[in-house]
C-alpha positions in Angstrom: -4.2 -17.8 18.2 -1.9 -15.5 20.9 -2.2 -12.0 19.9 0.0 -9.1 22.3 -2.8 -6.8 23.0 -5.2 -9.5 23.8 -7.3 -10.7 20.6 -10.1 -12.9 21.7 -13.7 -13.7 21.3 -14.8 -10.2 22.7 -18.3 -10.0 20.4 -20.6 -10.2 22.9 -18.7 -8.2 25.7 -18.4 -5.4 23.1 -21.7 -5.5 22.2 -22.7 -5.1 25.6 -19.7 -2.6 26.1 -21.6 -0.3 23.4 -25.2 -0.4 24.7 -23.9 0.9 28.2 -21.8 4.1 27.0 -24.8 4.5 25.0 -26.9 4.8 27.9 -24.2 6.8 29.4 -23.6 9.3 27.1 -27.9 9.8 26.9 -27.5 10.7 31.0 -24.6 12.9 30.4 -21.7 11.0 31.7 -20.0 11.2 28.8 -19.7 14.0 26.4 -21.8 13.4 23.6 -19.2 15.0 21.0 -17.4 11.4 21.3 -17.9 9.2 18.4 -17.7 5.4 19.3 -16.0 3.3 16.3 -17.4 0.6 14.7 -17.0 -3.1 15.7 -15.6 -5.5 14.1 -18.9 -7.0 13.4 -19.5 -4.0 11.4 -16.2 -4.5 9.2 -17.6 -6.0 6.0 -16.0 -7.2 3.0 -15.5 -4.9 0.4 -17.3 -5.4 -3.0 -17.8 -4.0 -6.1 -21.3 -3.2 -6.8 -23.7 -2.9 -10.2 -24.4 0.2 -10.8 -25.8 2.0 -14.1 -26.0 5.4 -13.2 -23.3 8.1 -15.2 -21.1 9.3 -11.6 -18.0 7.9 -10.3 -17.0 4.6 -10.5 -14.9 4.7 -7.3 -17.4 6.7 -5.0 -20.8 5.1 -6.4 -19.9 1.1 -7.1 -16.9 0.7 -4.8 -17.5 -0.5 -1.5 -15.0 -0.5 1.3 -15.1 -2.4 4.3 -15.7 1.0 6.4 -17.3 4.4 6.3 -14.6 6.4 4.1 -13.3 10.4 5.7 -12.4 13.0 2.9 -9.7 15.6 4.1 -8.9 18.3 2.0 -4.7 19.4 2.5 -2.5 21.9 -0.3 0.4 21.1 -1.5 3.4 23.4 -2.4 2.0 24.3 -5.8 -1.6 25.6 -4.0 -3.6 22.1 -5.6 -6.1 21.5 -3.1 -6.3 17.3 -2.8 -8.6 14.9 -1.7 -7.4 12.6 0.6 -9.7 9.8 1.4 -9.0 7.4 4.7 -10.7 4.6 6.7 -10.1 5.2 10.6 -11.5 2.2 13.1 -10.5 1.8 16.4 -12.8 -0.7 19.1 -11.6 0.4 22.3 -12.2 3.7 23.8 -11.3 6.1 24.2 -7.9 6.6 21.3 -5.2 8.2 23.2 -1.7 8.5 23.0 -1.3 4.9 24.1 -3.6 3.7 21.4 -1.4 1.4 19.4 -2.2 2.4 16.0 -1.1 0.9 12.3 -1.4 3.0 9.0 -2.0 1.0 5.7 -0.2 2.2 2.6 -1.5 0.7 -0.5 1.0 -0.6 -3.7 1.0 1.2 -6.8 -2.1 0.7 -8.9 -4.3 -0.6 -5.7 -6.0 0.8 -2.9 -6.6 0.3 0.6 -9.6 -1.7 -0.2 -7.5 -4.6 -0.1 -6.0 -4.9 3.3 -9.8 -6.0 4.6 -7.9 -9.0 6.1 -5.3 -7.7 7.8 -8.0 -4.7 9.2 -10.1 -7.0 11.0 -7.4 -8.9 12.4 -5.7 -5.9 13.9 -9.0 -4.4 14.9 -9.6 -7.5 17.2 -6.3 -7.4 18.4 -7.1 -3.6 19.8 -5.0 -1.8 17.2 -6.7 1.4 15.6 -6.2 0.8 12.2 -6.0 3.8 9.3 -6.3 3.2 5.7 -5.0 5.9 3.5 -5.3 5.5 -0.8 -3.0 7.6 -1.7 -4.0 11.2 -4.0 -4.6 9.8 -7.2 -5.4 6.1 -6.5 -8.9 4.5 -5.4 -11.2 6.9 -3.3 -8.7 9.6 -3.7 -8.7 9.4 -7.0 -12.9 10.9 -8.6 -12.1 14.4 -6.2 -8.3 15.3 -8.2 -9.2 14.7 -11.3 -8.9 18.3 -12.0 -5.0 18.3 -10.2 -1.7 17.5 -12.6 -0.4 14.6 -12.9 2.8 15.2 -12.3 3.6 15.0 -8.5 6.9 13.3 -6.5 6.9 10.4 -3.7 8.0 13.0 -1.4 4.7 15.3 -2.6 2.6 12.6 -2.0 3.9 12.2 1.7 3.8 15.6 2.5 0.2 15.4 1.8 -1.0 12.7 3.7 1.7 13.9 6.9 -0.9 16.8 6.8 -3.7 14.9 7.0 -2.5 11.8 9.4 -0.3 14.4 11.9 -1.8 17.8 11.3 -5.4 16.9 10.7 -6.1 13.9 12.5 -3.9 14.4 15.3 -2.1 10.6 14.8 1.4 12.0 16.5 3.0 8.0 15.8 2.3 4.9 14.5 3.5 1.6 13.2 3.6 2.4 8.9 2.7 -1.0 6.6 3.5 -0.1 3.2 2.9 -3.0 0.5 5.1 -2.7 -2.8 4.9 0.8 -3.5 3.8 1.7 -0.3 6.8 0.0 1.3 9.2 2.4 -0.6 6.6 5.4 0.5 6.6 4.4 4.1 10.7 4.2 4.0 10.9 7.5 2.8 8.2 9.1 5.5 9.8 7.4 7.9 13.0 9.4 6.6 11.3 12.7 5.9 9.2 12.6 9.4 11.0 10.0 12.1 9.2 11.8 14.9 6.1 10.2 13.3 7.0 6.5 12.7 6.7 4.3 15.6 7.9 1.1 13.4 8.0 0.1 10.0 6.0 -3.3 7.7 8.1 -3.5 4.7 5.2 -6.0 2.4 6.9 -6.7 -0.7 8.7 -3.6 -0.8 10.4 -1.8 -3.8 12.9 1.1 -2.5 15.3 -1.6 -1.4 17.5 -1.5 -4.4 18.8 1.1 -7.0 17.8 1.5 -10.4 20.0 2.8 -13.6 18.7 6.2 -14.6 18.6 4.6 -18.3 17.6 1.6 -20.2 18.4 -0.2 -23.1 15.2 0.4 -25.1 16.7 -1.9 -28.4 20.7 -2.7 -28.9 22.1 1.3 -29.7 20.0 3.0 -27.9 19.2 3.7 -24.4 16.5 6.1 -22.8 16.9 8.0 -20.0 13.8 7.1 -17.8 14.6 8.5 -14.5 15.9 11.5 -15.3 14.6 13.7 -12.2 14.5 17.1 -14.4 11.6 15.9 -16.0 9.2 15.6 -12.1 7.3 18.7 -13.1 7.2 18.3 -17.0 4.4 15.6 -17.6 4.6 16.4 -21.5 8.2 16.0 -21.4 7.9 12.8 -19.5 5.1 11.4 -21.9 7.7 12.2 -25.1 10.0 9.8 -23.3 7.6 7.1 -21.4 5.4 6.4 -24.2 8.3 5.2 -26.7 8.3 2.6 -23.9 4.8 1.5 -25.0 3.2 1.1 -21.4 0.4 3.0 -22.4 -0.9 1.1 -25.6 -0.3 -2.2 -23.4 -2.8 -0.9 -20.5 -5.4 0.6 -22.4 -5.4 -2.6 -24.8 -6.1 -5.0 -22.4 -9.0 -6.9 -22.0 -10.8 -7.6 -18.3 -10.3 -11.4 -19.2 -6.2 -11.0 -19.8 -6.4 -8.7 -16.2 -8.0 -11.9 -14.3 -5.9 -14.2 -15.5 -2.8 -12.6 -15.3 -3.8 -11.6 -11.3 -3.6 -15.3 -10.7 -0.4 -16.7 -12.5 -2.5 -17.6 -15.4 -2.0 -16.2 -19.2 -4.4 -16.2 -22.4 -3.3 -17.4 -25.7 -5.4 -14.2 -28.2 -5.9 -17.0 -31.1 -7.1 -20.5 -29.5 -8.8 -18.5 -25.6 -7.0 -21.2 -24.4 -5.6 -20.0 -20.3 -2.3 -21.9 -19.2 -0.3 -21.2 -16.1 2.3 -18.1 -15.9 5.3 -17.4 -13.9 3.9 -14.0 -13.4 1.1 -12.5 -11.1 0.1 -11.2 -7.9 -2.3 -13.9 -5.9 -1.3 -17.7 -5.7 -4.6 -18.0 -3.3 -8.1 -17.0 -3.9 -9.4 -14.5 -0.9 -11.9 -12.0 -0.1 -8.8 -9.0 -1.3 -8.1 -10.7 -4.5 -11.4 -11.2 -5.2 -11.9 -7.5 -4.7 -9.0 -6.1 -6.4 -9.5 -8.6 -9.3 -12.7 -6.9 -9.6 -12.2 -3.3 -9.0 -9.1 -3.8 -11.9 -11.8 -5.5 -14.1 -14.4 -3.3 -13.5 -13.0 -0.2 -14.1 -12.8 -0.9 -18.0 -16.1 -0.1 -17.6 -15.9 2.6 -15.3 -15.8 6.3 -15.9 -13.7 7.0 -19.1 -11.8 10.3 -17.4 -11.8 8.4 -14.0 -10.4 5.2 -15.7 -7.8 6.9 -17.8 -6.3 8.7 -15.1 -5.8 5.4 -13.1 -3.5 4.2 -16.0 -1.6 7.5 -16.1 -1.1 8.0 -12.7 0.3 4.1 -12.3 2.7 4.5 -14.9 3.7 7.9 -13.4 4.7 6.2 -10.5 7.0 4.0 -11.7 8.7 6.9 -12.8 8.5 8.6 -9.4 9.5 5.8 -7.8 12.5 5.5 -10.1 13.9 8.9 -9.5 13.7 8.2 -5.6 16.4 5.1 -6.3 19.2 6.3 -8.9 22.4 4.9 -8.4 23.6 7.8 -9.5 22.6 10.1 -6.9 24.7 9.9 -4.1 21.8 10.8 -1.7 18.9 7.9 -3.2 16.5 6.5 -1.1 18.4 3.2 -0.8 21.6 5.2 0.5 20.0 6.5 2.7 18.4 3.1 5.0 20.9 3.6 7.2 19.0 6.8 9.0 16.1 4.9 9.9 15.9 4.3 12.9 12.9 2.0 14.4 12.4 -1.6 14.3 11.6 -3.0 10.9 9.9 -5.9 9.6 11.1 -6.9 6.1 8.2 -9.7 4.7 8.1 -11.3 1.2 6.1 -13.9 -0.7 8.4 -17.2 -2.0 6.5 -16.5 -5.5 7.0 -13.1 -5.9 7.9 -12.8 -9.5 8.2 -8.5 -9.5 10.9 -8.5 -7.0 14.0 -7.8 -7.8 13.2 -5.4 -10.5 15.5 -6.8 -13.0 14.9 -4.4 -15.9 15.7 -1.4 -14.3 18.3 -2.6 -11.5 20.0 -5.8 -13.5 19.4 -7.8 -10.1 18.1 -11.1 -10.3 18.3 -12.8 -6.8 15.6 -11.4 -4.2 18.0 -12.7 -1.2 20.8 -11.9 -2.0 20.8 -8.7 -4.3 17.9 -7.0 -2.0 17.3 -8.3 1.5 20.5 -8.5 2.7 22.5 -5.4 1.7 19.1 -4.0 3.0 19.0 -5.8 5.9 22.8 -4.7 6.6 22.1 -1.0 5.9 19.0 -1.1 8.2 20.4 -2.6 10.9 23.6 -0.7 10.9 21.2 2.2 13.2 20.8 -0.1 15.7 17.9 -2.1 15.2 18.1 -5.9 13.9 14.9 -6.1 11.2 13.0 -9.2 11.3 12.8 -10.8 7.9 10.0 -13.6 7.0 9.2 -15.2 3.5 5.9 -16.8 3.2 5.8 -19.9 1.3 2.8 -20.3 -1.3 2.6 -16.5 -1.5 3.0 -14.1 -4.4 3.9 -10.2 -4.2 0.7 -9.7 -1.6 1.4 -12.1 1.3 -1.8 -10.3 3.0 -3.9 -11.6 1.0 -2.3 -15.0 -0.2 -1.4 -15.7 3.2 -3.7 -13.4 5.3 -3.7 -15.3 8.7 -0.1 -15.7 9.2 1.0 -12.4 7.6 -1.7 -11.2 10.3 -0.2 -12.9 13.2 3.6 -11.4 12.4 2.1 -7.8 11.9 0.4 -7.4 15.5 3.3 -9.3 17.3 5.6 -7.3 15.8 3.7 -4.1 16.5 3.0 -5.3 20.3 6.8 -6.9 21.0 8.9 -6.3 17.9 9.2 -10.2 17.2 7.3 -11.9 14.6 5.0 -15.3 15.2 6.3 -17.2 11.8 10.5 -18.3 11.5 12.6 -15.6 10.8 15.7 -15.6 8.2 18.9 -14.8 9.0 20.3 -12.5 5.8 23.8 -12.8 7.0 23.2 -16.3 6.2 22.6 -16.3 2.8 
């Protein structure tokens, strides 16, 4: 497989690579403050491990395919969040030049799951940095004493502190999958001088939602109504006569399996048939492991596991604010004033996108990609759009090569490997 910055069967050369600076930095001829990254060898699958002890679910049985950091960053309201990240990088030294990718994980996942697409990039001689978002997977155990309440724009502020200020990562190419796809659009808005390019994976934040919704025939409820970003018990009043909480907390870690792989339960006979809905259409390493973590966590630490619910459902709200078409200056209207390459990639089976209920669109082609694709490249830059056949909403994991193969072309050239679409076309 042709990868730009030169993937190949380097093992053994790195190996050897290693031993010498080794030996190097032991004579002095290198400082011995620098810290030589893993390899690739050393990237291993995460997992979810048995453990019967009384701490934290995501810092005890969690595994993740590297050694997680923990930065510590304030936000405007003097909360002091913990921000985990994975950072890998096999050449060295990282410099300016370093071509380096930042993984946003979707709503209700973390950055566990891109294992795939981290080694691939890691052989191909991209520095790759996993972030889970505050409140979300290793992020999650340390802010448990922070309010829930908290924006999109919050969020990014936060880890802008800890990628730019902290860590020093001046640009970078930005993935974001579902969720993160609408984060990275809006970082990429909030702090240009910071994105290099853009991965839109399955990305909400591509079309506008109604601030209300019918909740039965008279009546509709004002969901996104942005006065309420600071006022969780305000927002619970409203978001719980939609009944997403009851419907999380009932559900059993057999109805979570199934439903992760376009399967459904029938409560009276146990009998599993196939679904229109769910996130894998393959079986991999990440759906395995994100299948498990959602299982898992049932189990897990009561405050730890509650606050996951919370937090997810929080988010649709904060992602729903972000997108009003009422606002004149939403997210969506806003596409235009980005201005790097993008790469716009979808899964044929994606059964989330468009998000009918709260935007009343109901073709993925034509009622998202292509007034996106029209609004994008009216700064300049034509984004490359793929759709990955026997792939649901997470073509990295359903389709992990290929998806793989576009990512570190377009980082290296701005093209993709697999056919593009043309949304003009449509």
């Amino acid at each position: 497989m042709y990868h730009p910055f030169g993937y190949r069967n380097t093992g053994t050369l790195k190996k050897v690579v290693a031993i010498l600076l080794t030996l190097f930095m032991s004579t002095g001829c290198i400082p011995k403050k620098t810290t030589l990254k893993p390899m690739a060898d050393n990237l291993s699958p995460p997992a979810v491990l048995a453990d019967s002890s009384k701490g934290s679910f995501w810092k005890n049985q969690v595994k993740y395919p590297l050694p997680v950091q923990y930065f510590s960053v304030k936000d405007a309201r003097d909360q002091i969040w913990e921000i985990a990240v994975m950072d890998s990088y096999l050449g060295f030294p990282v410099d300016e030049d370093t071509p380096t990718l930042v993984l946003i994980h979707g709503r209700g996942a973390n950055s566990g799951y891109f294992y795939q697409l981290m080694r691939y990039a890691m052989e191909a001689d991209i520095r790759v940095v996993a972030v889970d978002l505050p409140g979300y997977g290793k992020s999650l155990p340390g802010n448990l004493g922070n309010q829930i309440p908290r924006t999109m724009d919050d969020s990014r502020k936060l880890v802008f502190d800890v990628l730019v200020q902290q860590m020093n990562i001046k640009k970078a190419a930005y993935l974001g999958h579902s969720m993160g796809g609408q984060w990275v659009l809006g970082y990429a808005l909030n702090y240009p001088n910071a994105v290099e390019k853009l991965i839109l994976e399955s990305s909400y934040g591509l079309e506008e939602y109604s601030t209300t919704v019918p909740i039965n025939e008279s009546e509709q409820l004002a969901i996104f109504n942005p006065i309420m970003r600071y006022d969780y018990s305000k927002w619970q009043s409203i978001w719980s006569r939609l009944g997403y909480f009851d419907q999380e907390f009932a559900k059993s870690a057999e109805d979570i399996r199934v439903f992760y792989h376009f399967q459904k339960l029938d409560p009276e006979t146990g009998s599993i048939t196939r679904s229109p809905v769910g996130y894998f259409k393959n079986q991999s390493i990440d759906s395995i492991f994100l299948t498990r973590v959602r299982t898992q966590m049932i189990w897990s630490t009561a405050d730890e596991y509650e606050r996951y619910i919370r937090n997810s459902i929080w988010d649709i709200y904060g992602q729903g604010i972000e997108l009003r078409r009422e606002d004149p200056d939403s997210l969506v209207k806003n596409l235009e004033h980005i201005r790097v390459p993008v790469l716009m990639a979808f899964g044929e089976a994606d059964p989330f996108l468009p998000t009918t209920l709260f935007s009343n669109n109901r073709n993925i082609r034509h009622d998202i990609v292509k007034p996106a694709f029209i609004r994008l490249a009216s700064s300049g830059y034509l984004p490359r759009v793929v759709f990955y056949k026997r792939s649901g909403h997470i073509p990295h994991a359903d389709q992990a090569k290929k998806f793989a193969a576009d990512v570190i072309q377009f980082i290296g050239n701005g093209e993709v490997v697999s056919k593009q679409e043309d949304p003009l076309a449509y």
